[in-house]
Structure formats: C-alpha cells, structure tokens
C-alpha positions in Angstrom: 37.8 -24.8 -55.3 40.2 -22.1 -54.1 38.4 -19.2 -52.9 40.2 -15.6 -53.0 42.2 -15.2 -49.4 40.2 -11.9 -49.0 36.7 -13.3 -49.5 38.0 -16.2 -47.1 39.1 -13.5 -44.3 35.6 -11.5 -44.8 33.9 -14.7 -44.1 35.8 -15.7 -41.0 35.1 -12.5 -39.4 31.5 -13.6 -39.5 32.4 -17.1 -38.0 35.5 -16.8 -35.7 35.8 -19.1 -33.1 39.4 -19.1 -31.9 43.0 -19.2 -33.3 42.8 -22.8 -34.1 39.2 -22.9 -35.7 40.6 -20.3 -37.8 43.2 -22.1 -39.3 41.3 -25.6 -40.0 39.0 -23.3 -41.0 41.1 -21.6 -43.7 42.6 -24.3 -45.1 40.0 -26.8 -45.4 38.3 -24.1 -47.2 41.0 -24.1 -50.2 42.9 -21.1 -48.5 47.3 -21.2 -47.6 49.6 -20.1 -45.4 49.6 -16.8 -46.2 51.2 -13.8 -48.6 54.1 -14.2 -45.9 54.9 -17.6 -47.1 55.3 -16.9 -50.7 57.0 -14.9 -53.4 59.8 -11.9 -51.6 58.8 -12.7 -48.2 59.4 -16.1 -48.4 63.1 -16.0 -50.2 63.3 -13.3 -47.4 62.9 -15.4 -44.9 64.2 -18.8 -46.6 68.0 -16.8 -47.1 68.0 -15.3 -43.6 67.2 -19.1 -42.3 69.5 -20.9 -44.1 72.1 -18.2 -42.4 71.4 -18.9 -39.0 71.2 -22.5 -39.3 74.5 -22.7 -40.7 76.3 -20.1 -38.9 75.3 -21.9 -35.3 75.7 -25.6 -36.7 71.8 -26.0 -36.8 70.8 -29.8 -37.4 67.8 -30.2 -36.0 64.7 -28.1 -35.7 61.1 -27.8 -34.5 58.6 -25.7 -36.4 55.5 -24.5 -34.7 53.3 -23.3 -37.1 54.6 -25.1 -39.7 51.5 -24.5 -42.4 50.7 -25.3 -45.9 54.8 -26.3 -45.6 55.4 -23.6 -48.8 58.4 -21.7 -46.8 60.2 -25.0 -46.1 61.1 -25.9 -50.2 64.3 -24.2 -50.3 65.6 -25.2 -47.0 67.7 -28.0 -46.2 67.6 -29.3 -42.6 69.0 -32.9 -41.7 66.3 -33.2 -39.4 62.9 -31.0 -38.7 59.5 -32.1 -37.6 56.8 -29.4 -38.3 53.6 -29.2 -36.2 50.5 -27.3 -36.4 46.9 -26.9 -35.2 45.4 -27.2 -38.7 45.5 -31.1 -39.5 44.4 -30.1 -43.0 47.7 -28.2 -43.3 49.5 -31.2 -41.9 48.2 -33.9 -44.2 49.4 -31.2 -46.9 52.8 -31.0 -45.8 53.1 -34.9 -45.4 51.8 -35.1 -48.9 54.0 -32.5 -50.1 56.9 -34.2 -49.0 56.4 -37.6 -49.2 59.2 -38.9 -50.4 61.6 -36.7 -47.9 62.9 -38.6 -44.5 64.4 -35.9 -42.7 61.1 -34.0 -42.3 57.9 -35.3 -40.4 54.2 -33.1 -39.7 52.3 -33.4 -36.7 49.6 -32.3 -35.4 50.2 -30.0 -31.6 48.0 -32.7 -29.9 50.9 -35.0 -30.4 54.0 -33.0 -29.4 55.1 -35.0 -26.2 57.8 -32.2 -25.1 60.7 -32.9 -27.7 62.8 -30.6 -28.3 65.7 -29.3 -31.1 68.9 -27.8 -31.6 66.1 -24.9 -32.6 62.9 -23.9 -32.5 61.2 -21.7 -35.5 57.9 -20.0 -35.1 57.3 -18.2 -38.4 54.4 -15.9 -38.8 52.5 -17.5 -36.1 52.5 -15.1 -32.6 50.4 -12.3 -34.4 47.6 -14.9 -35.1 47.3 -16.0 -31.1 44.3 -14.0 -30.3 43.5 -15.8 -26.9 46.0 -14.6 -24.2 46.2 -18.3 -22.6 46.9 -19.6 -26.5 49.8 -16.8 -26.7 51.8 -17.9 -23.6 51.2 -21.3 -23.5 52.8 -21.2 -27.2 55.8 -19.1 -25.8 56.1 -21.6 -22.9 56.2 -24.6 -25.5 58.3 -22.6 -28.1 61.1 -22.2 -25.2 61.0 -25.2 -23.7 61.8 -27.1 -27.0 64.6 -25.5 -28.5 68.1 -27.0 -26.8 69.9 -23.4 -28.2 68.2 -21.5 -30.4 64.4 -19.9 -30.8 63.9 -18.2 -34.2 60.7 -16.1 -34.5 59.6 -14.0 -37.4 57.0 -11.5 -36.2 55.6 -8.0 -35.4 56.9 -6.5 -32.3 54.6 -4.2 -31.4 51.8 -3.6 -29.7 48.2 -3.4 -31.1 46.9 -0.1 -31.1 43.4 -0.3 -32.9 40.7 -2.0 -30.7 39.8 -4.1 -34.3 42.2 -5.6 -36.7 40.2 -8.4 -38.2 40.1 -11.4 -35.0 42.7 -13.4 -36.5 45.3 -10.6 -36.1 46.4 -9.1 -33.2 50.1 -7.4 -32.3 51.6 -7.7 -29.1 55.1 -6.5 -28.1 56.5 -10.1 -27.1 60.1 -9.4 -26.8 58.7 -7.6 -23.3 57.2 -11.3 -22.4 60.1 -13.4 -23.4 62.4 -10.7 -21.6 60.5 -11.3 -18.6 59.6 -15.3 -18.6 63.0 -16.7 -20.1 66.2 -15.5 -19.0 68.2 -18.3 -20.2 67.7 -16.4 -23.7 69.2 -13.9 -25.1 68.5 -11.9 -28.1 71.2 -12.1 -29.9 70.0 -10.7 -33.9 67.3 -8.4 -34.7 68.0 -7.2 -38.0 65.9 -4.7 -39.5 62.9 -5.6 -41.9 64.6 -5.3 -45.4 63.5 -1.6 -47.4 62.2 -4.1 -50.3 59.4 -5.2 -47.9 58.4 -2.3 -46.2 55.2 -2.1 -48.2 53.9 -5.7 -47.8 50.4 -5.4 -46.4 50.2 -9.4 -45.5 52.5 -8.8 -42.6 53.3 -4.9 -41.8 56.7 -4.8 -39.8 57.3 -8.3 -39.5 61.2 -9.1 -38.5 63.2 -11.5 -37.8 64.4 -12.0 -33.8 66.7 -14.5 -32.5 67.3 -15.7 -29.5 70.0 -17.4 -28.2 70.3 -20.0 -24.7 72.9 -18.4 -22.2 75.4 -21.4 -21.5 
C-alpha cells in the first residue's frame, strides 16, 4: 500500500538515520521520487535536458540519484546508466525499463569510477544532510562526467536551524567554484515564473557546468 508522501515524511522525522536510510526507507515504504519528478516540474526539467544533450552532442550519461526512474520516460539517451543508494528504487527502474538496452540501474556500491560524456544529479544535493555524504558526492559527480555536469538544485544556503532532516540547502556553486576549476558554469537560467510556487522544491534551477579544454 502507498501511504500519502506527507504522512511518510512525518514519520521519517521520527526515524532518520542518514541520507541513505532515508531513501530505502521511503521507497520500500510505497513512497517516489518526489513532486519534483512529476507533472510541470518534470516536463520542466525533461525539455531543458533534452536541450543540453543535444545542443553539446550528449551520448552518454551518468545519473546519480537516478530514483523511482519517473523523469527519465521522455528522454532519449543512446547510452545512460542510473545509480542510486535506494536498491528499492533501482530494482524499480530495472523493472520499468526492462525491455530498454541503452539504460542500466545500479546501485552506488557498484560504481567503479566510470565516467560519461555527462553527468546529471537531479534533485539530489539538497537531500545530502551529512557534510562527508555532500562532498564525497561532489567529488564523484565531477570526476565522472568527461565534459559536462548537469545539476538541478537549490543554491542557497539554509537559513532555518530545522527544515525537516532530509532537507537541507547549501550554496554549492561556492564548493564546486572552489574544488573544480576545470569547470565552468556555463547556463544558469532562471527558475521558470510557472514554478515559482512549487513547495516540493522552492528555488530549484538548473546549473551547468562545463569542462575547460
């Protein structure tokens, strides 16, 4: 049984026990990705995608965080491979696409340092509570992607001392200024006026970044 996203969130406060518990947790519970990976914000995101990957000759990409696999339906990509921490989500994703070669689902404890024309992390760097989890995901986010890192995220940073402990801003364009030079961001548009009221994920944009040749 699917139980309501909200009544899953009230009960994780009660239970957290790190970024990755949280996300078994949520979807071996019945829960998803999120309101972020469906309905506006997901054709949002899907149309902005499907822009960049064609515009810089994108064929193959790496997808941390890649979830219930929802977001990934209306984009074509000769070759991705999607991992997560949830292996719930991942046996969801394999089942989902089954019958699709050009996209394989792994769990993190498998990536062995390949790496893509990009790499994508969608909705994930606001849900990296522990500051160890944050930058070692940064570290492994950079390190993959051959030219291009795609993130989708809020940018700024968190200013109430409790959001609910599987949310949690930080202003990481600072961090990846700092830790990668060899990137550049290159396309930060602004978050679209017909999403300004979403209350799944308040200010998240798109930011792309770009490896300096």
């Amino acid at each position: 049984m699917r139980l309501p996203q909200k009544l899953l969130n009230a009960l994780a406060l009660f239970r957290f026990r790190g970024s990755a518990w949280y996300w078994e947790w949520r979807y071996a519970s019945g829960g998803n990705s999120g309101a972020g990976s469906y309905g506006a914000e997901a054709a949002y995101k899907t149309a902005f995608l499907a822009k960049i990957l064609k515009s810089r000759k994108i064929s193959s990409v790496i997808d941390f965080g890649c979830g219930d696999g929802n977001q990934l339906r209306d984009l074509e990509i000769p070759s991705y491979r999607g991992f997560d921490v949830s292996r719930t989500a991942i046996e969801c994703c394999r089942s989902m696409y089954a019958g699709d070669a050009s996209k394989t689902f792994h769990h993190i404890d498998a990536y062995r340092n390949e790496s893509a024309d990009a790499a994508l992390s969608l909705d994930v760097l606001y849900h990296l509570i522990e500051d160890d989890v944050f930058q070692n995901y940064l570290d492994r986010l950079f390190h993959a992607a051959n030219r291009v890192v795609v993130i989708y995220a809020v940018d700024a940073k968190e200013t109430r001392s409790f959001r609910g402990r599987h949310v949690r801003f930080r202003k990481f364009t600072d961090t990846i200024a700092r830790r990668y030079p060899d990137f550049h961001l290159t396309d930060a548009p602004p978050r679209p006026d017909h999403l300004l009221d979403s209350a799944e994920t308040p200010g998240a944009s798109f930011f792309v970044y770009e490896r300096i040749a």
